[in-house]
PDB file with SEQRES, HELIX, SHEET and CRYST1 records, atoms N, CA, C and O in Angstrom:
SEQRES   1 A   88  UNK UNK UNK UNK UNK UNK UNK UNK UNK UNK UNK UNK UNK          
SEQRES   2 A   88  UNK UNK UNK UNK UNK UNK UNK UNK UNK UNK UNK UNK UNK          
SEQRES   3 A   88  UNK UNK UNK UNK UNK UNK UNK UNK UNK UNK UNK UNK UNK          
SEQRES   4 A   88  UNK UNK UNK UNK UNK UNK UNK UNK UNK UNK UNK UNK UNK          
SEQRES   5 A   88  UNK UNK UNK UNK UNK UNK UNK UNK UNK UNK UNK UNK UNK          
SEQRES   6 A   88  UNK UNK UNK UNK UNK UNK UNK UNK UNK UNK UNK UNK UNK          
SEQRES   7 A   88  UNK UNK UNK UNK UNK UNK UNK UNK UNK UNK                      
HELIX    1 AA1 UNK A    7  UNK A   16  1                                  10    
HELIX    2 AA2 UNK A   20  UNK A   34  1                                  15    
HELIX    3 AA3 UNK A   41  UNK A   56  1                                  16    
HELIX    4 AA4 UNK A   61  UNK A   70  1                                  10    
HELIX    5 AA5 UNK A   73  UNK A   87  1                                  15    
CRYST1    1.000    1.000    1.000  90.00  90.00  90.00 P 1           1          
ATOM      1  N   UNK A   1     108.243 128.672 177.985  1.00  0.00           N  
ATOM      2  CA  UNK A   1     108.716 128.988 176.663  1.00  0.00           C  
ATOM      3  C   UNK A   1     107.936 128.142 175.664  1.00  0.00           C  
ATOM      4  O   UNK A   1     108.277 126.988 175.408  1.00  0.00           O  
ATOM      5  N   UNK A   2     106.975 128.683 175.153  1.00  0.00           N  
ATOM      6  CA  UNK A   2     106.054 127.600 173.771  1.00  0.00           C  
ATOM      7  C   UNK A   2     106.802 128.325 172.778  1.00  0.00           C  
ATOM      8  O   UNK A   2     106.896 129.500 172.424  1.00  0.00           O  
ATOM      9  N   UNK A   3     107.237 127.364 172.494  1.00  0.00           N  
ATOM     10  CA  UNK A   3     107.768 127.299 170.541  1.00  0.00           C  
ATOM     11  C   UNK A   3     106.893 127.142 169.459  1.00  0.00           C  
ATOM     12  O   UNK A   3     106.335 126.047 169.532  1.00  0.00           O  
ATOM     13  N   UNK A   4     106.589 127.721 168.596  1.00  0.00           N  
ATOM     14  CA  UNK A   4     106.050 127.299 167.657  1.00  0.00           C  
ATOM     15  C   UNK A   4     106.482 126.723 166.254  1.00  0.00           C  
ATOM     16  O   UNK A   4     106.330 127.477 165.293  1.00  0.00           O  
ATOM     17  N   UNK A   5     106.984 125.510 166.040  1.00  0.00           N  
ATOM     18  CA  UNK A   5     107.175 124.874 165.100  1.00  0.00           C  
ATOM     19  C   UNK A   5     106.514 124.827 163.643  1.00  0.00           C  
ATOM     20  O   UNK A   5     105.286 124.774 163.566  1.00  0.00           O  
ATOM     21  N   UNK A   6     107.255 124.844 162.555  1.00  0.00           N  
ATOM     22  CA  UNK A   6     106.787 124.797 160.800  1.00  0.00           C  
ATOM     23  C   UNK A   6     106.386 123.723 160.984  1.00  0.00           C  
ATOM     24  O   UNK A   6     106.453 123.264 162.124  1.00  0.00           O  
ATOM     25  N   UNK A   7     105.775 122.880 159.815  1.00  0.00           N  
ATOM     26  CA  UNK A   7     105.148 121.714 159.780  1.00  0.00           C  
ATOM     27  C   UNK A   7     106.464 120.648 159.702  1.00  0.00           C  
ATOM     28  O   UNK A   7     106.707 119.605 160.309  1.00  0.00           O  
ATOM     29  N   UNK A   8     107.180 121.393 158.687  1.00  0.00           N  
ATOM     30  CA  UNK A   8     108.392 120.433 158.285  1.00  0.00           C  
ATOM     31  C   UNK A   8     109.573 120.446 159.619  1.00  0.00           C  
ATOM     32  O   UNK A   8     110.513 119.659 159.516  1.00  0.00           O  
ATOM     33  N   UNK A   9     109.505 121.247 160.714  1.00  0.00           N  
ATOM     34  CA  UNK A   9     109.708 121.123 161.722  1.00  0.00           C  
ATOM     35  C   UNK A   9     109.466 120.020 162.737  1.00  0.00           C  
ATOM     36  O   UNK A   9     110.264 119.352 163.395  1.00  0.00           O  
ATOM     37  N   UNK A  10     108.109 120.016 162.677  1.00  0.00           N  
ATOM     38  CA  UNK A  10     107.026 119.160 163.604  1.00  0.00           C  
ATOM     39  C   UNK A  10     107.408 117.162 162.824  1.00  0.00           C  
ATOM     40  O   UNK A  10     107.492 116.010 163.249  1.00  0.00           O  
ATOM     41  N   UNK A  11     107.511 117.894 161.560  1.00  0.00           N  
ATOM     42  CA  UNK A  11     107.812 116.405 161.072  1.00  0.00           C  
ATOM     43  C   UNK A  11     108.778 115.660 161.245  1.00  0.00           C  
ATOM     44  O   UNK A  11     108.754 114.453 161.488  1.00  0.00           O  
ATOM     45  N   UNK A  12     110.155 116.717 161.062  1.00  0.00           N  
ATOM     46  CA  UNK A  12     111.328 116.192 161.780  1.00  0.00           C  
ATOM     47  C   UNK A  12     111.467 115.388 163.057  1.00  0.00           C  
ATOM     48  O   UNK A  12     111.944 114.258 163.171  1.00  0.00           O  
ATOM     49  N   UNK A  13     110.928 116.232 164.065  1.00  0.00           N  
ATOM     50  CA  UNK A  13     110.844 116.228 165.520  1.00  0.00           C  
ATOM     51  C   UNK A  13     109.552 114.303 165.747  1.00  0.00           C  
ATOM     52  O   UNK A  13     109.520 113.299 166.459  1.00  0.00           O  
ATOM     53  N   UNK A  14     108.892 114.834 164.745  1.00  0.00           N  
ATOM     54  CA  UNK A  14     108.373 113.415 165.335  1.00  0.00           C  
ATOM     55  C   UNK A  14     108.666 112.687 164.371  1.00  0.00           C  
ATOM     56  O   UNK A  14     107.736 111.880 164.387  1.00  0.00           O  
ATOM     57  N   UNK A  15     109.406 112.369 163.423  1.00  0.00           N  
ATOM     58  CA  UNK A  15     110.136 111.318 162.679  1.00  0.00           C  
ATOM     59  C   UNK A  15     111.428 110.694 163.744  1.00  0.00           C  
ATOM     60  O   UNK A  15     111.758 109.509 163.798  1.00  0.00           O  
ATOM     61  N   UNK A  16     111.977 111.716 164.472  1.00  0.00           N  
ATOM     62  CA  UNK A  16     112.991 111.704 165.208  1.00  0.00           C  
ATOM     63  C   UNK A  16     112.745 110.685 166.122  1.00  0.00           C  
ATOM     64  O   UNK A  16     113.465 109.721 166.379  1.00  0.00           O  
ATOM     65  N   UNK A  17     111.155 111.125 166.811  1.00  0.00           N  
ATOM     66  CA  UNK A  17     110.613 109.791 168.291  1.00  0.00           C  
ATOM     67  C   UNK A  17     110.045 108.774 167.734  1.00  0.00           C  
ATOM     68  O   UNK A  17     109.941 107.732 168.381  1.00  0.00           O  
ATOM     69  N   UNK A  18     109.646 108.845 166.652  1.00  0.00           N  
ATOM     70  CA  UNK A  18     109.141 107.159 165.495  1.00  0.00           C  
ATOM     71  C   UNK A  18     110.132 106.479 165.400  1.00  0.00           C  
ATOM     72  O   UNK A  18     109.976 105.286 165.662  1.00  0.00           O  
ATOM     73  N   UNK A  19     111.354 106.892 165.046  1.00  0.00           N  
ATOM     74  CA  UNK A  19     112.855 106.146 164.786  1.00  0.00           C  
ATOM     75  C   UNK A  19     113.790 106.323 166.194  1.00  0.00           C  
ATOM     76  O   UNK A  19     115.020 106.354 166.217  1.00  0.00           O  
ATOM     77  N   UNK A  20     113.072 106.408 167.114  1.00  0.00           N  
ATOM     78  CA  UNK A  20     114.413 106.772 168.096  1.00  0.00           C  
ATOM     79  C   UNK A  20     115.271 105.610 168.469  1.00  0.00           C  
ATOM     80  O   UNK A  20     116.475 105.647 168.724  1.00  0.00           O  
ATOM     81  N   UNK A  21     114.374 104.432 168.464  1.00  0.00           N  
ATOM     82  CA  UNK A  21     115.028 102.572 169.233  1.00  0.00           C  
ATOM     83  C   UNK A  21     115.534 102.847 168.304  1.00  0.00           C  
ATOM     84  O   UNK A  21     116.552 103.450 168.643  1.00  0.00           O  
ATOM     85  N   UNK A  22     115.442 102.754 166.624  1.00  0.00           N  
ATOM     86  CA  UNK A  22     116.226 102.379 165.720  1.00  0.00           C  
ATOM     87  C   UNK A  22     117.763 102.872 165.970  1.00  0.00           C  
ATOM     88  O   UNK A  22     118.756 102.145 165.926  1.00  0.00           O  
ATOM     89  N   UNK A  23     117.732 104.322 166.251  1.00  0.00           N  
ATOM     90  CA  UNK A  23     118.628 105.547 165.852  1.00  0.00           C  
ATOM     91  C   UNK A  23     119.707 104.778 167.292  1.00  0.00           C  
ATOM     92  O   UNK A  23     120.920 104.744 167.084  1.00  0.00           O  
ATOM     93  N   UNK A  24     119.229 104.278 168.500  1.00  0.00           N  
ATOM     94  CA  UNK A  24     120.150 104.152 169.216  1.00  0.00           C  
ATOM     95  C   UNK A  24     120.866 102.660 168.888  1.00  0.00           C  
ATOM     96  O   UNK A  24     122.087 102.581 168.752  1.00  0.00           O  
ATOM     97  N   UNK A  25     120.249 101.842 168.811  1.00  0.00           N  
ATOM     98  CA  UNK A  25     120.502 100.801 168.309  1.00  0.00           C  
ATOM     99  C   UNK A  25     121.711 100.803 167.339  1.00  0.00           C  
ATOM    100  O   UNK A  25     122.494  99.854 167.339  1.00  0.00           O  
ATOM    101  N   UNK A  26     121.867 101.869 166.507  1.00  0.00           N  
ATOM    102  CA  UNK A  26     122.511 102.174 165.185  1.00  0.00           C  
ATOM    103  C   UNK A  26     123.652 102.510 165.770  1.00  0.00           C  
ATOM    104  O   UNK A  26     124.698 101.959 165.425  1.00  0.00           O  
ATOM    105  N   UNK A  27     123.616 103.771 167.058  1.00  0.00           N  
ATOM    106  CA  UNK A  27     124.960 104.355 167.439  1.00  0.00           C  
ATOM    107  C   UNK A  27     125.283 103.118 168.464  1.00  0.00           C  
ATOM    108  O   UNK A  27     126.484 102.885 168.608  1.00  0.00           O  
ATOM    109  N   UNK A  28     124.399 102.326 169.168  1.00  0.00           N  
ATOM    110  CA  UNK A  28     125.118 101.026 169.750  1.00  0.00           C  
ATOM    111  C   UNK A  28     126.095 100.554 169.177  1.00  0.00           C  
ATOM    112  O   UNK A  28     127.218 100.455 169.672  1.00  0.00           O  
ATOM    113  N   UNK A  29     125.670 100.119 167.763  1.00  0.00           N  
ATOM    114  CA  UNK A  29     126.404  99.200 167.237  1.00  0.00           C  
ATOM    115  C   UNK A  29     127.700  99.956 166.780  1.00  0.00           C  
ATOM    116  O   UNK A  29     128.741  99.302 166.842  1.00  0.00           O  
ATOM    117  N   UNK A  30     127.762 101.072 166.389  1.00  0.00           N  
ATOM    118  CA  UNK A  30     128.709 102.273 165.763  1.00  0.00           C  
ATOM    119  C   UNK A  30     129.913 101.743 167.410  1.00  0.00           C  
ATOM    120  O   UNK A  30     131.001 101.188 167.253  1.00  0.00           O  
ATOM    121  N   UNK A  31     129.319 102.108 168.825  1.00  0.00           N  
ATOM    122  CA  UNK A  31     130.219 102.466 169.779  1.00  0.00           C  
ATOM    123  C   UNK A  31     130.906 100.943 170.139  1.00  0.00           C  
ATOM    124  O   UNK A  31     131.871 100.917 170.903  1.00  0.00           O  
ATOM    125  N   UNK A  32     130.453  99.870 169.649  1.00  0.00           N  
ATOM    126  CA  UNK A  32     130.894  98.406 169.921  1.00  0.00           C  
ATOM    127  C   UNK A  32     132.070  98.195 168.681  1.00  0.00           C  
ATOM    128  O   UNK A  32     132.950  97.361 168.894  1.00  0.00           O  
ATOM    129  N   UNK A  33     132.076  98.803 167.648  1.00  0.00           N  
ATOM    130  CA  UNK A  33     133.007  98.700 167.102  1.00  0.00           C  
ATOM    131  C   UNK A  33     134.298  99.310 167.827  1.00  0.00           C  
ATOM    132  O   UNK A  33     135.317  98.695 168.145  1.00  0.00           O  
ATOM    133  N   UNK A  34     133.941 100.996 168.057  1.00  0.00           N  
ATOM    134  CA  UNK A  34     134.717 101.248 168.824  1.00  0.00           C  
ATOM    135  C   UNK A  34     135.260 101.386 169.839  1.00  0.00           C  
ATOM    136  O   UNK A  34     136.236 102.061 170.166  1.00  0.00           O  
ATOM    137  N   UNK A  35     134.422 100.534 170.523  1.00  0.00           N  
ATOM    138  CA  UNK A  35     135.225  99.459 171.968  1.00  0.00           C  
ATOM    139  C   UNK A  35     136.090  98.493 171.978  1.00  0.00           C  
ATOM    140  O   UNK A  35     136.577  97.998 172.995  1.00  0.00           O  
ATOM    141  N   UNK A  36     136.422  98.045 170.364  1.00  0.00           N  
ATOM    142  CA  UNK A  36     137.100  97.107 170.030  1.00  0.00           C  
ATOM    143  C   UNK A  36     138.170  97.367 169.764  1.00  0.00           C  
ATOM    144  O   UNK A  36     139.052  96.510 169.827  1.00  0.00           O  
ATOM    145  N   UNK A  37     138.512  99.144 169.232  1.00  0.00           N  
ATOM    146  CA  UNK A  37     139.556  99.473 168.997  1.00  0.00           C  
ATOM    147  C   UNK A  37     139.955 100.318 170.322  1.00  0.00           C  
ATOM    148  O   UNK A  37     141.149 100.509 170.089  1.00  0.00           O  
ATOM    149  N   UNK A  38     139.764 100.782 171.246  1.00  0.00           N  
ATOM    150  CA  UNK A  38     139.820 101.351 172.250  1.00  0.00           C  
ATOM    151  C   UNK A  38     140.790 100.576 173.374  1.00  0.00           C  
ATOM    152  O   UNK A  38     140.936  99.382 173.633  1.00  0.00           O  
ATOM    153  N   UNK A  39     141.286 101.589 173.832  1.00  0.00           N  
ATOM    154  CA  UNK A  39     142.675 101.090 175.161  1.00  0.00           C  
ATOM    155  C   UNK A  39     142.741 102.579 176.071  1.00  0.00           C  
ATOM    156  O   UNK A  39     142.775 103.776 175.783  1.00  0.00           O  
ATOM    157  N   UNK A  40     142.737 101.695 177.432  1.00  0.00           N  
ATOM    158  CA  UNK A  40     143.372 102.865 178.377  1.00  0.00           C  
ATOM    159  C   UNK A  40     141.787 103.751 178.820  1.00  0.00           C  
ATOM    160  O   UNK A  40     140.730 103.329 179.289  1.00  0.00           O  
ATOM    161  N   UNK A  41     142.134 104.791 178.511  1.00  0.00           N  
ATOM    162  CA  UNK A  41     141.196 106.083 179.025  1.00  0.00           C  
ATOM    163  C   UNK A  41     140.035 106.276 177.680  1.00  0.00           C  
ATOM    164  O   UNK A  41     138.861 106.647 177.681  1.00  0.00           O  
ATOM    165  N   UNK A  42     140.853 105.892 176.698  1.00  0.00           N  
ATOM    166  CA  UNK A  42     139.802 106.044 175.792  1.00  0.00           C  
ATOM    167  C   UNK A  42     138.401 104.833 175.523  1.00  0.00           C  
ATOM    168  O   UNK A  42     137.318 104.955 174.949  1.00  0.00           O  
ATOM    169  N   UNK A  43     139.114 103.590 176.305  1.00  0.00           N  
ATOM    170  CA  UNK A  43     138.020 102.387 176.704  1.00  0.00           C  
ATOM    171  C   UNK A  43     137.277 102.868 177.554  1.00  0.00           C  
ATOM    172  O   UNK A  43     136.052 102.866 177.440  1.00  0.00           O  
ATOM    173  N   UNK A  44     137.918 103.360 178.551  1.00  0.00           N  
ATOM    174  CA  UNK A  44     136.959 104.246 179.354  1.00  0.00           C  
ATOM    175  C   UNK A  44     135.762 105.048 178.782  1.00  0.00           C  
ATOM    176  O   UNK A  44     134.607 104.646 178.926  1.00  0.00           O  
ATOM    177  N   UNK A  45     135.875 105.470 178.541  1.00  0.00           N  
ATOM    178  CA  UNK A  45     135.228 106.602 177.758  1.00  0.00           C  
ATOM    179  C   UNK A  45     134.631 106.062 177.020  1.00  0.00           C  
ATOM    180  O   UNK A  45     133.581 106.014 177.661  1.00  0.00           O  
ATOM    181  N   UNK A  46     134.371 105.462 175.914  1.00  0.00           N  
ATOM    182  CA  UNK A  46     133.784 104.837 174.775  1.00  0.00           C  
ATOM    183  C   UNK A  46     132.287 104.078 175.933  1.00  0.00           C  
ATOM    184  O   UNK A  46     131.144 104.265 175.516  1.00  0.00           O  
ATOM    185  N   UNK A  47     132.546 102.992 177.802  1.00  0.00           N  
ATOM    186  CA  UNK A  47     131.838 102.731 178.082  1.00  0.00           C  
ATOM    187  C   UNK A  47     130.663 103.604 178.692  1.00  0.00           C  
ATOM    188  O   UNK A  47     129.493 103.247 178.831  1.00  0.00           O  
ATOM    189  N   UNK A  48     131.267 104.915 179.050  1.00  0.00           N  
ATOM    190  CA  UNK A  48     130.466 105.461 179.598  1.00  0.00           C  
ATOM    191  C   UNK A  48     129.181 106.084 178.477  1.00  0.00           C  
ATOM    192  O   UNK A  48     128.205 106.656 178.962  1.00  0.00           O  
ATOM    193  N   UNK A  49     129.324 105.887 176.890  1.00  0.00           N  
ATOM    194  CA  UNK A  49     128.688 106.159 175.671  1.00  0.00           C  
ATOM    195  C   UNK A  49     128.306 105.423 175.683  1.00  0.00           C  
ATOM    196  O   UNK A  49     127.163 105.798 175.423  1.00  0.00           O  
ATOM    197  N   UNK A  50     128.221 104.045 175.826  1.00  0.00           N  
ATOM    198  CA  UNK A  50     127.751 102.567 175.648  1.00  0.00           C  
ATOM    199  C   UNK A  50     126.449 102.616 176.606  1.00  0.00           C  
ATOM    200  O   UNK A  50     125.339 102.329 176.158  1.00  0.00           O  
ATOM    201  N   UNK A  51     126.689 103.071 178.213  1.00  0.00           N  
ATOM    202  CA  UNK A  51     126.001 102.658 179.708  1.00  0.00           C  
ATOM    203  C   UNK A  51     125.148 103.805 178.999  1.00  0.00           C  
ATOM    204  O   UNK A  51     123.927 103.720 179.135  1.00  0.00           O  
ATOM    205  N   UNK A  52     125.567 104.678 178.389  1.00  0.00           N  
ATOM    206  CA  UNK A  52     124.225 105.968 178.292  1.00  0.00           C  
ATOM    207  C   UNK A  52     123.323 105.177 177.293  1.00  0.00           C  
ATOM    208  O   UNK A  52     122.106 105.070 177.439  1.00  0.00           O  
ATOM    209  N   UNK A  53     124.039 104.629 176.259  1.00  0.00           N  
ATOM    210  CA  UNK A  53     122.614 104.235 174.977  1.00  0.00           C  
ATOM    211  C   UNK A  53     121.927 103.341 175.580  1.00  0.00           C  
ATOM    212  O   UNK A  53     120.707 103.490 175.652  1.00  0.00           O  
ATOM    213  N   UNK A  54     122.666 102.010 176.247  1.00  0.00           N  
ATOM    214  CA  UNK A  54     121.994 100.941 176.947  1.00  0.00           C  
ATOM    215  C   UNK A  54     121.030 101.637 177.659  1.00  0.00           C  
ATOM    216  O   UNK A  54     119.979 101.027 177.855  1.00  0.00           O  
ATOM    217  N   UNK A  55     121.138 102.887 178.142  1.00  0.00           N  
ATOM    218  CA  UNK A  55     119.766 102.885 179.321  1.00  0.00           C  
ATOM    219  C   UNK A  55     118.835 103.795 178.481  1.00  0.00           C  
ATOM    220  O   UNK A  55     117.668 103.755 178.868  1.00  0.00           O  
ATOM    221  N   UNK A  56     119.004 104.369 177.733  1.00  0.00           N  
ATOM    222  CA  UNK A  56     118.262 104.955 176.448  1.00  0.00           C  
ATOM    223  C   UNK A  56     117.465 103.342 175.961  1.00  0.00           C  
ATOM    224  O   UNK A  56     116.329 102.957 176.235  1.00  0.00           O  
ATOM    225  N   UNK A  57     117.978 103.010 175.581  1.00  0.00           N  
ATOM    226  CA  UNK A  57     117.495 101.746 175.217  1.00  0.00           C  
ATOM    227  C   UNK A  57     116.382 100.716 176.137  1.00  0.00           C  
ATOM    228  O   UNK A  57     115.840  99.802 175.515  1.00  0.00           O  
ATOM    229  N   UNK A  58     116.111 100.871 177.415  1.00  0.00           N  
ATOM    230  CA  UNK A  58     115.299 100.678 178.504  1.00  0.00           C  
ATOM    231  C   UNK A  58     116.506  99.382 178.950  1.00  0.00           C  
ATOM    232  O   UNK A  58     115.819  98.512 179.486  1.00  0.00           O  
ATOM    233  N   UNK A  59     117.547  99.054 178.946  1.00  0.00           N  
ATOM    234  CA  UNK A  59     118.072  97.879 179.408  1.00  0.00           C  
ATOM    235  C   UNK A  59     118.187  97.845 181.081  1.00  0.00           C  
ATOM    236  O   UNK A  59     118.513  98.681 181.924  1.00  0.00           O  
ATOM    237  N   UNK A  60     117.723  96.354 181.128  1.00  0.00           N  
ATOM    238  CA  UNK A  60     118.440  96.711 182.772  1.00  0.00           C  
ATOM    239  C   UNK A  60     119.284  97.194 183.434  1.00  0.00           C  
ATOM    240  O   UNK A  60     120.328  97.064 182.794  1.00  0.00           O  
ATOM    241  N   UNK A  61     119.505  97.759 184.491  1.00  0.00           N  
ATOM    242  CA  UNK A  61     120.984  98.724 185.378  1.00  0.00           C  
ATOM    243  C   UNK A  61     121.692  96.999 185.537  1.00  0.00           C  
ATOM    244  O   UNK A  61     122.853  96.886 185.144  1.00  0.00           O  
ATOM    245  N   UNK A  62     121.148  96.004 185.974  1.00  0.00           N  
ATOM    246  CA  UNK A  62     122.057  94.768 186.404  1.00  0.00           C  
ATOM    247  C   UNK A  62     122.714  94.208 185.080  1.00  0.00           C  
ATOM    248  O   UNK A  62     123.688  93.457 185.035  1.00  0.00           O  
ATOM    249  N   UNK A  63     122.076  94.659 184.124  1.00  0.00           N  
ATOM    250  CA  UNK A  63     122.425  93.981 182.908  1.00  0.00           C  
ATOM    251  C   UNK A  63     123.707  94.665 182.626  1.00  0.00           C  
ATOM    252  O   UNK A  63     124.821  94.262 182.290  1.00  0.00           O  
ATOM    253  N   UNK A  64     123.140  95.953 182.895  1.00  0.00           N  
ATOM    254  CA  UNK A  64     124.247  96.722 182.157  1.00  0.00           C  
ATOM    255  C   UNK A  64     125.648  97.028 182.878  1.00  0.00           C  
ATOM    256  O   UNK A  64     126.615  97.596 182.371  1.00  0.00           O  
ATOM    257  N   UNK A  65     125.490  96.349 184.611  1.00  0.00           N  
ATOM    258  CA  UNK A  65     126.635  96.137 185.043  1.00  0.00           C  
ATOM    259  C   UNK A  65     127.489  95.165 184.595  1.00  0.00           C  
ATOM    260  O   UNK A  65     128.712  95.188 184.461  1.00  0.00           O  
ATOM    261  N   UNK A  66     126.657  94.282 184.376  1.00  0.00           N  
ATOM    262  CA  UNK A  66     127.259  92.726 184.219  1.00  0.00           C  
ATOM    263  C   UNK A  66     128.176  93.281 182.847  1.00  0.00           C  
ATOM    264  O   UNK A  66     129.404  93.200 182.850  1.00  0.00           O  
ATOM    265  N   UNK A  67     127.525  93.760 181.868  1.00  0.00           N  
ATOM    266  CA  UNK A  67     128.715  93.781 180.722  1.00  0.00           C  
ATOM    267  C   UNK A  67     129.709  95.108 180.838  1.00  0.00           C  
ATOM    268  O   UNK A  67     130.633  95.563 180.165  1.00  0.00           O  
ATOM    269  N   UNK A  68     129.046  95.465 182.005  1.00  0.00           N  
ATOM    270  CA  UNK A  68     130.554  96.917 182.321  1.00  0.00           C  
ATOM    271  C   UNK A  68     131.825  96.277 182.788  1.00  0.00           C  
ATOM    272  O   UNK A  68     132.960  96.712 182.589  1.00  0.00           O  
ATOM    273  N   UNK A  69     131.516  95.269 183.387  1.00  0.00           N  
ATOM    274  CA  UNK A  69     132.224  94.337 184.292  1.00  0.00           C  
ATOM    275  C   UNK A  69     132.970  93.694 183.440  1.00  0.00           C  
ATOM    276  O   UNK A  69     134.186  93.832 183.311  1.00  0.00           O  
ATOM    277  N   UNK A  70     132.199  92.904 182.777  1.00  0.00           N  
ATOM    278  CA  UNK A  70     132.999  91.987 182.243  1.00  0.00           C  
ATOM    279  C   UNK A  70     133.740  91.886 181.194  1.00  0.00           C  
ATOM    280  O   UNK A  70     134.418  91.001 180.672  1.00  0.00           O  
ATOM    281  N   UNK A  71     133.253  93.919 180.800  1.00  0.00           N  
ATOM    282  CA  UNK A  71     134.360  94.751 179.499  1.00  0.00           C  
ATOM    283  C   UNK A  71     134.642  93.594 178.523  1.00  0.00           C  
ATOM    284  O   UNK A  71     135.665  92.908 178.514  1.00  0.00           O  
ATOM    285  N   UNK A  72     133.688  93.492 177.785  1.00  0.00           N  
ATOM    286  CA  UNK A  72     134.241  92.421 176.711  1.00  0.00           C  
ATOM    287  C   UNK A  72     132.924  92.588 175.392  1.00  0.00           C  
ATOM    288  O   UNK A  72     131.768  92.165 175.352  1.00  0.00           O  
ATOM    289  N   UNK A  73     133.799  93.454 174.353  1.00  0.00           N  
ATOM    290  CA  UNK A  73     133.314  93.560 172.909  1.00  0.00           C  
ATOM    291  C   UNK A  73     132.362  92.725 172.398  1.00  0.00           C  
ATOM    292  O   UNK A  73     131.290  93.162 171.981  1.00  0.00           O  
ATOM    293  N   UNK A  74     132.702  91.339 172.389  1.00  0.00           N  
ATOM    294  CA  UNK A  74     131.909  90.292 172.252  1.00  0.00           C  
ATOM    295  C   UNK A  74     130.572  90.381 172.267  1.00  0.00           C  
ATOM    296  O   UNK A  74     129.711  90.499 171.395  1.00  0.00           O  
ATOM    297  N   UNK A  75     130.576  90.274 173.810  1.00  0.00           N  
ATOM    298  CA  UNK A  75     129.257  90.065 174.490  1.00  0.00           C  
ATOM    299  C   UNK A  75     127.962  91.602 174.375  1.00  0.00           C  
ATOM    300  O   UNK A  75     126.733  91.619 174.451  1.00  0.00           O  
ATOM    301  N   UNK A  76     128.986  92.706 174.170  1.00  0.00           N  
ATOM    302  CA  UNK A  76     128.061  93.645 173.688  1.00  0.00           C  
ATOM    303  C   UNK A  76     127.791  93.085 172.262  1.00  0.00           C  
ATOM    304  O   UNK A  76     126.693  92.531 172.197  1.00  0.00           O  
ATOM    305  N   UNK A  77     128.355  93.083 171.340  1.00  0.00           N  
ATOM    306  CA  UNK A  77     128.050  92.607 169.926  1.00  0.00           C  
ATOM    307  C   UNK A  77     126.611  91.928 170.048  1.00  0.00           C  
ATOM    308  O   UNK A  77     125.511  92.291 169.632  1.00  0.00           O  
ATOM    309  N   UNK A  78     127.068  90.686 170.850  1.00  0.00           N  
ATOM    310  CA  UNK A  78     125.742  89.934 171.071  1.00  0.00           C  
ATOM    311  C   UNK A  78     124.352  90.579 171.189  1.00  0.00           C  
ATOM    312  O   UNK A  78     123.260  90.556 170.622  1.00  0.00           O  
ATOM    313  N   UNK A  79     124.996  91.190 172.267  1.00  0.00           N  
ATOM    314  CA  UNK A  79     123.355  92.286 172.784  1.00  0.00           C  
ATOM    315  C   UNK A  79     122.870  92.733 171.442  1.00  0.00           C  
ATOM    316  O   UNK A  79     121.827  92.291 170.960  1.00  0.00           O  
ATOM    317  N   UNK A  80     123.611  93.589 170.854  1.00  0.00           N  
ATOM    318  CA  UNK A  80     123.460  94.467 169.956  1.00  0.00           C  
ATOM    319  C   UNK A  80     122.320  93.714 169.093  1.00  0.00           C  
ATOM    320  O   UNK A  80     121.116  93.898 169.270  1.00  0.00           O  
ATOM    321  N   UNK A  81     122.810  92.940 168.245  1.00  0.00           N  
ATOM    322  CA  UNK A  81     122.249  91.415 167.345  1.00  0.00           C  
ATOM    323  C   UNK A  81     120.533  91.364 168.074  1.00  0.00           C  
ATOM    324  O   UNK A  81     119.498  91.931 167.725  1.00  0.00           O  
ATOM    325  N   UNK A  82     120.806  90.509 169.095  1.00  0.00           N  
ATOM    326  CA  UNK A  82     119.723  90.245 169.973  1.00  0.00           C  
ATOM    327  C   UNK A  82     118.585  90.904 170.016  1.00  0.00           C  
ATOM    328  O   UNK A  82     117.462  90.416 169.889  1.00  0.00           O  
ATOM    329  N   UNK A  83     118.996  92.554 170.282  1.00  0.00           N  
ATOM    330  CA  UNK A  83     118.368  93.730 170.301  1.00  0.00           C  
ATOM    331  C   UNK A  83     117.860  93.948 168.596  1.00  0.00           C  
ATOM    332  O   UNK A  83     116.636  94.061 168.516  1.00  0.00           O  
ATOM    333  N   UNK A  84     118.333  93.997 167.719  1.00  0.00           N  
ATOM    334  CA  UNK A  84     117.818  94.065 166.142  1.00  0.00           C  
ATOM    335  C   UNK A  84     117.202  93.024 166.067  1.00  0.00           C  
ATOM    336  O   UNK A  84     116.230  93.148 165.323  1.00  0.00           O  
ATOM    337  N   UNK A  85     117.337  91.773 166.606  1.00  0.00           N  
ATOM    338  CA  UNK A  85     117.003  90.595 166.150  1.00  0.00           C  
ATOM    339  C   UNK A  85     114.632  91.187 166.853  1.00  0.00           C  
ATOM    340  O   UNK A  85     113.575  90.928 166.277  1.00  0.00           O  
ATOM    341  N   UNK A  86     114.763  91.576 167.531  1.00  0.00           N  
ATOM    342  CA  UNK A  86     113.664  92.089 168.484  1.00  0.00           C  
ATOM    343  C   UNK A  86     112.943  93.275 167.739  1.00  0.00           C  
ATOM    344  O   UNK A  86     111.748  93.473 167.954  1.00  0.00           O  
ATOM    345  N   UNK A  87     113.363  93.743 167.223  1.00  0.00           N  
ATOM    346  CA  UNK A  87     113.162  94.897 166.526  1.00  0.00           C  
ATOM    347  C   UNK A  87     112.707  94.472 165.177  1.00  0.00           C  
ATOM    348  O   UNK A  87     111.691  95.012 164.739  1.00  0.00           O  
ATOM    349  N   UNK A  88     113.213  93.731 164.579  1.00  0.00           N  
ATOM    350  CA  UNK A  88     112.313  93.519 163.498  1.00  0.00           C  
ATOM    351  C   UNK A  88     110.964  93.014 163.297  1.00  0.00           C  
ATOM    352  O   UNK A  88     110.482  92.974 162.165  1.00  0.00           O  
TER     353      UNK A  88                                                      
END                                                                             
């Protein structure tokens, strides 16, 4: 299936992979808030959004056990920081 894309198409699409670390980074930090408000099934849930950006993000699988584990807002926050702090 070749698509053929408008220019302002093509621009989108690769503005999209120029900004992509940024863009996850952004919903990181969005889903750490709401890990903070989260209980039950819906904590659940919120990590399995978290384990997807983290590996979007290239993070380690051990890393990203360690803070599945140790379910604690905090210490993602940290990452988060850490991770912008790298990025700039």
């Amino acid at each position: 299936m070749d698509k053929k894309y408008s220019k302002y198409q093509q621009n989108i699409i690769k503005n999209y992979y120029e900004n992509r670390e940024s863009i996850s980074l952004q919903r990181l930090s969005e889903l750490v808030t709401e890990l903070y408000l989260a209980q039950g099934k819906g904590r659940q849930k919120q990590w399995k959004y978290i384990v997807g950006a983290l590996e979007k993000l290239g993070l380690p699988e051990e890393r990203i056990e360690h803070l599945r584990k140790k379910d604690d807002p905090r210490l993602l926050a940290e990452l988060v920081e850490e991770l912008m702090a790298k990025g700039k």
